[in-house]
C-alpha positions as CSV (number, residue, x, y, z in Angstrom):
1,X,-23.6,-56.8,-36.7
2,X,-23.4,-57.0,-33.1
3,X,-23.0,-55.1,-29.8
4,X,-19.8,-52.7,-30.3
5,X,-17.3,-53.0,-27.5
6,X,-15.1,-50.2,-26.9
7,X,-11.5,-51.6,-25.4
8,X,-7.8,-49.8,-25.4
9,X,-6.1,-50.8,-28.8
10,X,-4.1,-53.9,-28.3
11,X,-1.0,-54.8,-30.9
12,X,-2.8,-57.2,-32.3
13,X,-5.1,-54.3,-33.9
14,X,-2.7,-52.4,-35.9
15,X,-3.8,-54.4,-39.6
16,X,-7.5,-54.3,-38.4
17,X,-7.0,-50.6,-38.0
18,X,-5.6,-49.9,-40.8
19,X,-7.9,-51.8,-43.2
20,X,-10.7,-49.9,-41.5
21,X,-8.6,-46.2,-41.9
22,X,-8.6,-47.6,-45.6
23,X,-12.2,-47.4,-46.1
24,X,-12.3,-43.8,-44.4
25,X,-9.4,-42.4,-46.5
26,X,-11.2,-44.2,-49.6
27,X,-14.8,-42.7,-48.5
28,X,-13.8,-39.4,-46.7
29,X,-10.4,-38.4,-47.7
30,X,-8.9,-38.8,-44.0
31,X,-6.8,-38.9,-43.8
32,X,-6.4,-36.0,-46.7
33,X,-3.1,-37.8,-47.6
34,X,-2.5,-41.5,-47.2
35,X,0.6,-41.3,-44.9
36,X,3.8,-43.1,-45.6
37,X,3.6,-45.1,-42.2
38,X,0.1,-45.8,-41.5
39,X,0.7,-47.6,-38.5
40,X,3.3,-44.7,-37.5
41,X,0.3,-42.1,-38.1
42,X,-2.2,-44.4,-36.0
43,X,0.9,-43.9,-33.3
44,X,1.2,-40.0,-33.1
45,X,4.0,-38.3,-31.1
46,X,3.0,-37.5,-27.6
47,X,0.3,-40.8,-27.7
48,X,-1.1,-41.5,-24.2
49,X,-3.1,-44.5,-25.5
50,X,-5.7,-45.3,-28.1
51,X,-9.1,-47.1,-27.9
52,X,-10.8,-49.4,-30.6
53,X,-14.6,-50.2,-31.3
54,X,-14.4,-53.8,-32.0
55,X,-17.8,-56.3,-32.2
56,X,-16.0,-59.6,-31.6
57,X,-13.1,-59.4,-33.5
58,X,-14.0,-56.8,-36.2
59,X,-12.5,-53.4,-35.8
60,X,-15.2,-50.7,-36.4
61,X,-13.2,-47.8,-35.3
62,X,-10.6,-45.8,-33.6
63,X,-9.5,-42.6,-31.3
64,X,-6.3,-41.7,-29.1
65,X,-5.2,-39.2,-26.5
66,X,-2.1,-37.4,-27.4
67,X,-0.6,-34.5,-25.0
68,X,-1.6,-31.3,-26.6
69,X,0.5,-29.0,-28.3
70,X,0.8,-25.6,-27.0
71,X,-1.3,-23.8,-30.1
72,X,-4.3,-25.8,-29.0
73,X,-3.8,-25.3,-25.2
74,X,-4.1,-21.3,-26.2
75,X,-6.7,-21.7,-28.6
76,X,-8.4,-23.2,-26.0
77,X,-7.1,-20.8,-23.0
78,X,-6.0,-23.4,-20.5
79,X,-2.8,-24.8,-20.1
80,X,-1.1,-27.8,-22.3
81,X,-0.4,-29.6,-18.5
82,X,-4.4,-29.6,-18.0
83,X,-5.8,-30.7,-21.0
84,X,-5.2,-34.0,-23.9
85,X,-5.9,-34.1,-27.3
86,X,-8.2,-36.4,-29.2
87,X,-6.6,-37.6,-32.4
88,X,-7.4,-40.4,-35.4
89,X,-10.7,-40.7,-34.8
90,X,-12.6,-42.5,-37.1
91,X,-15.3,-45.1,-37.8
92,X,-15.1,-47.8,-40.8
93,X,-17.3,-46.8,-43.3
94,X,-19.3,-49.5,-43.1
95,X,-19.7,-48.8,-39.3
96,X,-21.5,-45.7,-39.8
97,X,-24.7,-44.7,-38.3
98,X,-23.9,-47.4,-35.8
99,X,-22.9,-45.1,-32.9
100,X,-19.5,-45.8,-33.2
101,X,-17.7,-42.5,-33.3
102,X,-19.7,-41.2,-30.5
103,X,-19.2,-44.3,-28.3
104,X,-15.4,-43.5,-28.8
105,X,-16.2,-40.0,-28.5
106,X,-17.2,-40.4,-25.1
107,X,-15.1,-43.3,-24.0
108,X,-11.9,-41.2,-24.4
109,X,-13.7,-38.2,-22.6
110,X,-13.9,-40.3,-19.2
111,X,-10.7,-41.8,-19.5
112,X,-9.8,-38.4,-19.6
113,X,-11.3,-37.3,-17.1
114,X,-11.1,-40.1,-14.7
115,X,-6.9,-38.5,-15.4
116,X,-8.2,-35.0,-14.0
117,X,-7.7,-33.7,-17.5
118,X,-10.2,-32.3,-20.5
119,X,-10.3,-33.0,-23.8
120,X,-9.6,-31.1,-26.8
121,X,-8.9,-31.5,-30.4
122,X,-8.8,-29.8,-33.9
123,X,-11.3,-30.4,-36.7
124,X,-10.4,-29.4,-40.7
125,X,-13.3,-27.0,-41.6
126,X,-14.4,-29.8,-44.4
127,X,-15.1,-32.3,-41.4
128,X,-18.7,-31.3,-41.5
129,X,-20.0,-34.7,-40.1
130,X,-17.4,-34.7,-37.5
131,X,-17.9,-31.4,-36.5
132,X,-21.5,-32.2,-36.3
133,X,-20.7,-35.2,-34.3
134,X,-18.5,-33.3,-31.2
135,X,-21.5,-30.5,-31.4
136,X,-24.1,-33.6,-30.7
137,X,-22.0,-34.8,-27.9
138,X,-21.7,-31.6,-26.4
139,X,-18.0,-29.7,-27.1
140,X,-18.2,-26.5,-27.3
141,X,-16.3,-24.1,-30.5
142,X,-13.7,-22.3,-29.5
143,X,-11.6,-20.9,-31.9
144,X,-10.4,-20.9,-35.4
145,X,-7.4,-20.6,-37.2
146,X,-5.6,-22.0,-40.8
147,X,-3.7,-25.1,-40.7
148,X,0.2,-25.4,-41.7
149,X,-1.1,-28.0,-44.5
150,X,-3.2,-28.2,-47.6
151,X,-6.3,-30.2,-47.8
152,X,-7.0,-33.0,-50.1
153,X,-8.8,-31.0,-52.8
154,X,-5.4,-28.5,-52.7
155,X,-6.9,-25.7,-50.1
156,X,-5.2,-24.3,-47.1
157,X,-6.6,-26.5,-44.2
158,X,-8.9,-23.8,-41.9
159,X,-9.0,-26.3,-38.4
160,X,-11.9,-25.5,-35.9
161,X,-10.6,-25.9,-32.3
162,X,-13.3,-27.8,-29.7
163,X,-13.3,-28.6,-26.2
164,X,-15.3,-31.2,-24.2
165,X,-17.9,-29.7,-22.0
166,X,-17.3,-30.5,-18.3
167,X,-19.8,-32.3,-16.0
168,X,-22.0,-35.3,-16.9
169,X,-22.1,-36.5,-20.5
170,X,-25.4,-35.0,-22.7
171,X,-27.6,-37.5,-24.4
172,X,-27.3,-37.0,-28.1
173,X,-29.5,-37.0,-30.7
174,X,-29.4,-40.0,-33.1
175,X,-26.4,-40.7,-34.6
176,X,-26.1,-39.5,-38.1
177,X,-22.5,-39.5,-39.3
């Protein structure tokens, strides 16, 4: 494999995404539930835009900015109108280890705040490499609180709220995820 490109997701990427969501749900369970309308899922309400990690033509992963719903704005104590969500992040599982996640990670962070906003976003308490992965990059925990749906394995979903830290992006550690 190649150098990994990071680009806004063009139409021409929705069966590319999809096949690579495939091997996440497949290896990860996430989505916990494969979702009626994939495509519809990859397009959440409130979607500012979404971002793809390509290396030429090959999708290796994905992440979007939604507006962020008013639970997470107080979890996170600042309001909805300053901050944006990051959603459907994920990296083919073949991709791992590659830096993908991060580079997406962080590419949606400056879009974001190049839009004089911050990220946030939710993580399910069994996201362990994910959570891992924003704690590498720098967000900060804020909060806690249960989820209004169940998890894969039949549990009440516990999500972990995050923010991005402000100022100039940290150098993570090596990849791991």
């Amino acid at each position: 494999m190649g150098e990994v490109e990071i680009r806004r997701r063009g139409d021409g990427d929705m069966a590319a995404c999809l096949a690579a969501l495939a091997t996440v749900h497949e290896a990860d369970r996430y989505p916990a539930q494969w979702p009626a309308d994939p495509a519809g899922w990859l397009t959440p309400r409130g979607l500012i835009d979404a971002w793809v990690a390509v290396d030429g033509t090959t999708v290796l992963g994905h992440v979007a900015l939604t507006r962020t719903e008013a639970s997470l704005a107080r979890d996170i104590g600042l309001p909805a109108e300053q901050l944006v969500s990051v959603a459907r992040l994920f990296s083919h599982a073949r991709a791992r280890r590659r830096g993908v996640a991060g580079a997406l990670l962080d590419s949606v962070r400056e879009a974001a705040e190049a839009s004089g906003v911050r990220p946030a976003l939710e993580v399910e308490d069994g996201g362990a490499a994910a959570i891992a992965l924003y704690e590498r990059h720098g967000w900060t925990y804020v909060s806690s609180r249960n989820g209004d749906w169940t998890t894969a394995d039949g549990r009440p979903a516990r999500m972990h709220a995050y923010v991005a830290p402000v100022g100039p992006m940290p150098q993570p550690d090596t990849e791991r995820p």
